[in-house]
N, C-alpha and C positions, 0 to 999 in steps of 0.2 A: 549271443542271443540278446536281443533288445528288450529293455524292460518298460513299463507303464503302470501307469495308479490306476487301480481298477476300482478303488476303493477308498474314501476317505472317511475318518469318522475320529471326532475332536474327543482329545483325552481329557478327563476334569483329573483334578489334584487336592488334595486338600493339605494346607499348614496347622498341624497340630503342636500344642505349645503345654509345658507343665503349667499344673494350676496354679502353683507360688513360683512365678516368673517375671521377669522385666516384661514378658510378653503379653502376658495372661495382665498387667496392668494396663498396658496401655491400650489392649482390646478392649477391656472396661471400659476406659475413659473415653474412648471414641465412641462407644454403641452408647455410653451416658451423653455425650455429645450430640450423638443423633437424635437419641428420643424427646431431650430437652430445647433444643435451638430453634426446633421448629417452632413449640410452645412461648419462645421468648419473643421472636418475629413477629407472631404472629399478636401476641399481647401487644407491642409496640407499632402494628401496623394499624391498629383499633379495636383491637381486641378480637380473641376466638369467638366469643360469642354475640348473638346480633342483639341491638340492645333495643334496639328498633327497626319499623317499614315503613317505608308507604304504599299504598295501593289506592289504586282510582276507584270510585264506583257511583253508581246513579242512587242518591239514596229513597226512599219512600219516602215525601215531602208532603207532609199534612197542614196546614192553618187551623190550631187550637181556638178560630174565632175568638182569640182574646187581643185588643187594640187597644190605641189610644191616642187620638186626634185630638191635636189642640193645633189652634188656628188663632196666630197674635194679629191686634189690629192696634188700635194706636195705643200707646204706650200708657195712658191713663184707664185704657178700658181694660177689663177681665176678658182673657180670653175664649174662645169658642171653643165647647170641650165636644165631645163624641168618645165613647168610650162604654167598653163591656164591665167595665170596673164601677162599682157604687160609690167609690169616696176614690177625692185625690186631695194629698195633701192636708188629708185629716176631715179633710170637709166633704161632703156629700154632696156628690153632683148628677144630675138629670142630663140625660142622654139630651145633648138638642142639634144633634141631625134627623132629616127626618124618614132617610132612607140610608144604609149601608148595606150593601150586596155583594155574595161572594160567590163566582163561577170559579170551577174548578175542571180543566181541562187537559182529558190526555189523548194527545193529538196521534197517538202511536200504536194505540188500542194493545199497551203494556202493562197495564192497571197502573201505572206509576203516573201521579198528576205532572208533567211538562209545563202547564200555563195558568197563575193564579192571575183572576179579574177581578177588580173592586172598584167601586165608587161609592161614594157619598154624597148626600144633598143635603145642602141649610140654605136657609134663608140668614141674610145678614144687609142690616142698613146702613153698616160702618164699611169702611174700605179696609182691604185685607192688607195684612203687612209681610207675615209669614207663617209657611204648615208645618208641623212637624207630624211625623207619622210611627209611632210604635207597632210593630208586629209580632204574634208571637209564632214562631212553626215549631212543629217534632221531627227531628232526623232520625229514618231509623237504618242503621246501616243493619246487611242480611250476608255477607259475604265471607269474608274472612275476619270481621271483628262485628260481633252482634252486639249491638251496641245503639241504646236509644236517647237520644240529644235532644233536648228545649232549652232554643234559644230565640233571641228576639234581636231584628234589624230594624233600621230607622230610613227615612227617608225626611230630608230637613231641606226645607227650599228658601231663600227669601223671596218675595214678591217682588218685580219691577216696576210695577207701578198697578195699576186697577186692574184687575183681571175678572172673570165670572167661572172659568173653568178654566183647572189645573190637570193636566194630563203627565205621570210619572210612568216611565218606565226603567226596568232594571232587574240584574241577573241576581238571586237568592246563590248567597257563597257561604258556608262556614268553614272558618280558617282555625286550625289545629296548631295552637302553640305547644303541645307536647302531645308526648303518645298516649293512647285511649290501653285500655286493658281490654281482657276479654269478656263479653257477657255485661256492660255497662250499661247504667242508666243514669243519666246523667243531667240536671237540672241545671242550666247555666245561668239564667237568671231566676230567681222566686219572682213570678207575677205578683204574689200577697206583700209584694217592699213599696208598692205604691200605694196599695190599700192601708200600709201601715205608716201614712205619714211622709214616705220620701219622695221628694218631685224627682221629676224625671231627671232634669240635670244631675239629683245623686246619683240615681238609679244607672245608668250610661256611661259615667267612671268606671263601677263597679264591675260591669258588665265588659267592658272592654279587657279588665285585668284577668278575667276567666279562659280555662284553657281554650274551651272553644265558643268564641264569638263569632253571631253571625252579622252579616253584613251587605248591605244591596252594593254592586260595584255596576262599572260602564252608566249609571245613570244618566235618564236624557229629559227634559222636562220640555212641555210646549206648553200657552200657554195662549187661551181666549181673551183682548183683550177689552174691556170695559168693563162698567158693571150696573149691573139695574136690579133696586131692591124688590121688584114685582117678580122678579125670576130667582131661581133657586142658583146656588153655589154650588159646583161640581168641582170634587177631588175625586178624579179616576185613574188608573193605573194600571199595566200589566208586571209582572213579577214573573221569569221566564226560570225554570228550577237546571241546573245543568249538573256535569260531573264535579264529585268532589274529592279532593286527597284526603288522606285520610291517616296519620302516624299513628299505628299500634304497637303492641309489645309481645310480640312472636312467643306461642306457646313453645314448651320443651322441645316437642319434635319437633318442630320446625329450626328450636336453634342450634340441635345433633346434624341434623340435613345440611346448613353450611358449617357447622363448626370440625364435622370430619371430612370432608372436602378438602376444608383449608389448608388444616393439620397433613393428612394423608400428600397432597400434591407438594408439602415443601419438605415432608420425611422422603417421598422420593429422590429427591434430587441429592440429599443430604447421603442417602444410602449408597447411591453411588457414587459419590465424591468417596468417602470414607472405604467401602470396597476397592475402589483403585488404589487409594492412600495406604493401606494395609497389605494391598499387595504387590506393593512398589516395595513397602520393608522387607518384606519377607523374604524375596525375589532375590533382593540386594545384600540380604542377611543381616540386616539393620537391628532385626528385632529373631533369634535364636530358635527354631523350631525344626521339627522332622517334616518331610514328606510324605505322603501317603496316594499312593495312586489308585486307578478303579481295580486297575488289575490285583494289588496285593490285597485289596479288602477282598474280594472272590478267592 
């Protein structure tokens, strides 16, 4: 009579080893193996935990209307100041523009301003040389690092020759030389360092050495050229606000969320190397132990 498998079904086995044995040590030393290699990998690959991010985001881009326009003309003259600030440089100065305006425009209807407008009007009977432009904004980032930033960009142009109107454009950028914490407020320049004495040239080193300086970037300048002392002096500008990166410094949970990832996915790999390893000895009698099938445990 002819016979067939009607029926298959995989026997498990287990190697049981005394506790004071060659055997019972070198299982130690592989599961100490395992739980530890992963930890060492992953230290040496940059470490289990995240030390930092970055993330993108639009931030709320306000103009603390605090400025500061100075405008050189020939190298014997004082130059033409404009400015929200009462003293530069120790000395007390009088606003002499006679218009500075600032539209504020979100073309998106996001509450978030997209497009800052300014200009300024003087009158001046000397011929211009060069503008320099101080700004100040607040960043507030809302996302995953709550986080409130005042910082000030420049706009510096030399003159080609006589002009009557200056037209600046360019994108408001703040660049992040290290990670932000959580819940920050952050002052990147003191506006009161020009009221206290330091010209701008100090003030602008200082500022650039800070974690995060802002900075007008793609700048494009056009420029009207002549000039006639019966007409007023235009410096006007657009300032377009865009996405900004942003390094923060990942709370707890967030650096359990990859640090057991990491860990978990190369303890896997590790467990089974070590399970086939152990059961090659044992198989082989490498390493001294009984058997124990399903059936004799029932």
């Amino acid at each position: 009579m002819s016979a067939f498998a009607a029926l298959s079904v995989p026997v498990t086995y287990k190697f049981k080893i005394k506790s004071l044995s060659i055997g019972s040590l070198v299982v130690f030393i592989f599961g100490l193996t395992v739980i530890l290699l992963p930890l060492i990998i992953s230290n040496q690959a940059g470490g289990l935990w995240i030390k930092n991010r970055m993330y993108i985001e639009i931030p709320r881009v306000s103009f603390t209307h605090k400025y500061l326009l100075l405008v050189e003309k020939d190298f014997h003259k004082s130059p033409l100041v404009c400015s929200s600030f009462t003293t530069y440089q120790k000395n007390r100065i009088d606003d002499e523009c006679l218009l500075f305006k600032i539209q504020e425009i979100d073309y998106n209807k996001d509450q978030q301003i997209d497009l800052l407008k300014f200009e300024a009007q003087f009158y001046s009977n000397e011929v211009l040389r060069s503008v320099t432009l101080s700004m100040y904004f607040q960043f507030d980032f809302m996302e995953v690092s709550v986080s409130n930033i005042e910082a000030s960009a420049i706009f510096d142009v030399d003159l080609p020759t006589n002009v009557q109107k200056v037209h600046m454009i360019g994108h408001l950028k703040l660049n992040s030389e290290g990670p932000i914490h959580q819940k920050t407020s952050v002052k990147v320049l003191n506006n009161e360092n020009l009221e206290l004495g330091h010209s701008l040239d100090e003030v602008l080193p200082h500022n650039s050495k800070k974690v995060f300086p802002a900075q007008f970037t793609n700048t494009n300048y056009t420029f009207q050229i002549g000039h006639s002392s019966d007409e007023p002096i235009v410096i006007s500008g657009e300032i377009f606000h865009t996405e900004q990166s942003l390094n923060y410094q990942p709370q707890i949970w967030e650096e359990l969320k990859g640090a057991w990832i990491q860990y978990f996915s190369i303890l896997a790999i590790f467990v089974y190397i070590v399970k086939h390893i152990l059961e090659f000895l044992f198989r082989k009698s490498y390493l001294k132990g009984y058997i124990v099938t399903s059936w004799h445990e029932t």
